[in-house]
Steps between C-alpha positions, in 0.01 A plus 500: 500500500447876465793716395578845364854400358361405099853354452420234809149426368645453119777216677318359760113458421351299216193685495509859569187754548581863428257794679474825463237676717352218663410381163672144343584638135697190429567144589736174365861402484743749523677405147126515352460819629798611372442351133172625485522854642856615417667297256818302543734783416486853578713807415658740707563869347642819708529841440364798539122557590430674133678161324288225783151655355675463138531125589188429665275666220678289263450201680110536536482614146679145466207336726808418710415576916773738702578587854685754633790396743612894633766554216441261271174323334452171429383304178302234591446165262764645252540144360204574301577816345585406156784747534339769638663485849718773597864463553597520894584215748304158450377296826297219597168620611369473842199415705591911678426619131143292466433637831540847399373476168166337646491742798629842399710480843885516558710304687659691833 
């Protein structure tokens, strides 16, 4: 199956291949991916664009990966921050964030 909805492939496929420019970048289950790429648990923070570059600084200071999500950024594999995470909204991560950490792309 081929598919551009991420939350499809993450429910429906047990193997997944992720592209970005004609290129395979990565490959394996979807909860693998997940685990190994983004963590189990991610944090949400919002504000203004000033306070989002305050939190993603931090968090790569941390060694702790971030995307941006318009008006908010997320904290990826916060369970391993050793109390270093930033306070804000905690989620399960998602195959849609290994996809954009991996590819540098957005989801429309």
């Amino acid at each position: 199956m081929s598919t551009h909805y991420i939350e499809e492939a993450q429910r429906l496929a047990d193997t997944v291949l992720i592209m970005a420019h004609g290129s395979a970048v990565a490959a394996g289950p979807p909860a693998q991916l997940v685990a190994e790429h983004a963590g189990r648990e991610a944090v949400e923070v919002y504000g203004p664009p000033a306070r989002l570059a305050e939190v993603e600084a931090a968090a790569v200071t941390a060694g702790l990966s971030t995307r941006r999500t318009g008006t908010s950024v997320s904290v990826l594999g916060v369970e391993a921050a050793d109390g270093r995470a930033p306070e804000g909204e905690r989620r399960p991560t998602n195959l849609e964030d290994v996809f954009v950490l991996l590819t540098g792309e957005e989801i429309a």
